[in-house]
Every structure is written in C-alpha cells, then in structure tokens.
C-alpha positions in Angstrom: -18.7 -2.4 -88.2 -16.4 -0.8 -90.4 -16.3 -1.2 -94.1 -13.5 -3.8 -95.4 -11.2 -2.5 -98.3 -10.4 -4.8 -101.1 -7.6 -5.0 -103.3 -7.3 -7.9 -106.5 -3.9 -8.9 -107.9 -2.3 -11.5 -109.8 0.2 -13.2 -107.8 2.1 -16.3 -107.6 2.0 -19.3 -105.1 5.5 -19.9 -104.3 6.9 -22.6 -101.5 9.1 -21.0 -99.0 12.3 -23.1 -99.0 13.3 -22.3 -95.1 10.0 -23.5 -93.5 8.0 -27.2 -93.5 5.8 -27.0 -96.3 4.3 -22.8 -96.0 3.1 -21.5 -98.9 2.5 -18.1 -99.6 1.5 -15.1 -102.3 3.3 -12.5 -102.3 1.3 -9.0 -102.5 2.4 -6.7 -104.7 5.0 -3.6 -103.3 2.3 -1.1 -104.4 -0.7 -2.5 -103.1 1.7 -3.2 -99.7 2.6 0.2 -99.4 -0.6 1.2 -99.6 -1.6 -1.4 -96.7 1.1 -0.4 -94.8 0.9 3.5 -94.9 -3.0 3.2 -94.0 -3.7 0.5 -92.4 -0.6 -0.2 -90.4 -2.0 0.7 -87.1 -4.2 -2.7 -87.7 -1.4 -4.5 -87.1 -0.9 -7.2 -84.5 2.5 -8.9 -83.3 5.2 -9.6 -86.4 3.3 -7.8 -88.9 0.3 -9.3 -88.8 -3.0 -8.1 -90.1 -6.5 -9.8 -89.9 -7.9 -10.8 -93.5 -10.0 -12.4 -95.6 -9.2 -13.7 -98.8 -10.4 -15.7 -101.9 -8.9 -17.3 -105.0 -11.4 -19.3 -107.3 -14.1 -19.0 -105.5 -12.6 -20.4 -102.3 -13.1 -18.2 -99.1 -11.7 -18.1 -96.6 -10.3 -15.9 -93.2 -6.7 -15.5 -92.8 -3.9 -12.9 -91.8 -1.5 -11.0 -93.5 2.0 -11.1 -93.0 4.7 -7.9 -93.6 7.8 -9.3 -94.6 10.6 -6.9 -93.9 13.3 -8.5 -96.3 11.1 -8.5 -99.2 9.0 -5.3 -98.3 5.7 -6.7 -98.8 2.7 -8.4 -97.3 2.3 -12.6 -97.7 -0.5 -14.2 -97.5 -0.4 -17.5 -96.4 -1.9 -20.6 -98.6 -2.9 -23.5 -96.5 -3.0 -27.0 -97.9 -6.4 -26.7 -97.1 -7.2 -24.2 -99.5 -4.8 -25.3 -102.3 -6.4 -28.8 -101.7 -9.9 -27.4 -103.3 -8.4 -25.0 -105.5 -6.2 -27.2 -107.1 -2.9 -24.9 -106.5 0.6 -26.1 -106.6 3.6 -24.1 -106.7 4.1 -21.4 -109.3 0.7 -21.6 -110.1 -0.4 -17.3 -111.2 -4.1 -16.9 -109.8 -6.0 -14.0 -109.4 -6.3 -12.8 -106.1 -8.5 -11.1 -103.8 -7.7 -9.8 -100.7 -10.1 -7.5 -97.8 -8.8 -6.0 -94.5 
C-alpha cells in the first residue's frame, strides 16, 4: 500500500453558480501545483484524482477535481457532509486533504 501524502489549508466553501446546488473548496495554486507536477499521473478522466478528506472532524472519501480555468484542484462538498459540519457558503474551514 503506498503511503498517502497530506496537505492542510484554509479554504473557503463557495457555491458554483453554473451547476444545481455543487459546492466546492478550492485548493490553493501552490499546493495544486505541487499535486499536479507529482502526482498527476494519478489522474483519472477530467482531472480527477482519488481522495480523502476531512473538515471538523468529518471524514470522508472523495475525488479531486483540476479545474483548468481556475488552475487548481476542487474538492467537492456534499450536502452530506456540510449537513454535519454545519457549512454554508463562504464559510473559511481548515482543511485537510490525502492522495
């Protein structure tokens, strides 16, 4: 099994405005281009990359996103998790992130 590497930011949940209801957290340009120069060959159709993430305790598995317009990685928020989180839109939370 190989070993996961982490990364912790501070990001912001933000609504995208073109789509039904997705939510997403954008990762930081630095911490993308470090994802994407390394572990790019990890990804899977339109950018995607197997994850695991957590925010306030809540776990849970997911997939990265590359976003060519905004040159970074989303990750996805599903009502789900913002349900016991207690997220809403432009809420900052610290983040963290393995791949």
């Amino acid at each position: 099994m190989q070993a996961k590497i982490k990364y912790k930011f501070l990001g912001k949940l933000w609504e995208d405005q073109s789509s039904a209801g997705w939510f997403f957290i954008s990762i930081p340009k630095n911490i993308s281009k470090e994802i994407r120069e390394n572990l790019q060959w990890q990804e899977e159709g339109w950018g995607r990359m197997k994850a695991s993430a957590s925010v306030k305790e809540i776990k849970w598995d997911t997939a990265i996103w590359f976003d060519t317009k905004m040159n970074t990685y989303l990750l996805p928020v599903k009502s789900e998790i913002r349900k016991k989180a207690c997220l809403k839109s432009d809420d900052e939370i610290i983040v963290n992130i393995s791949i």
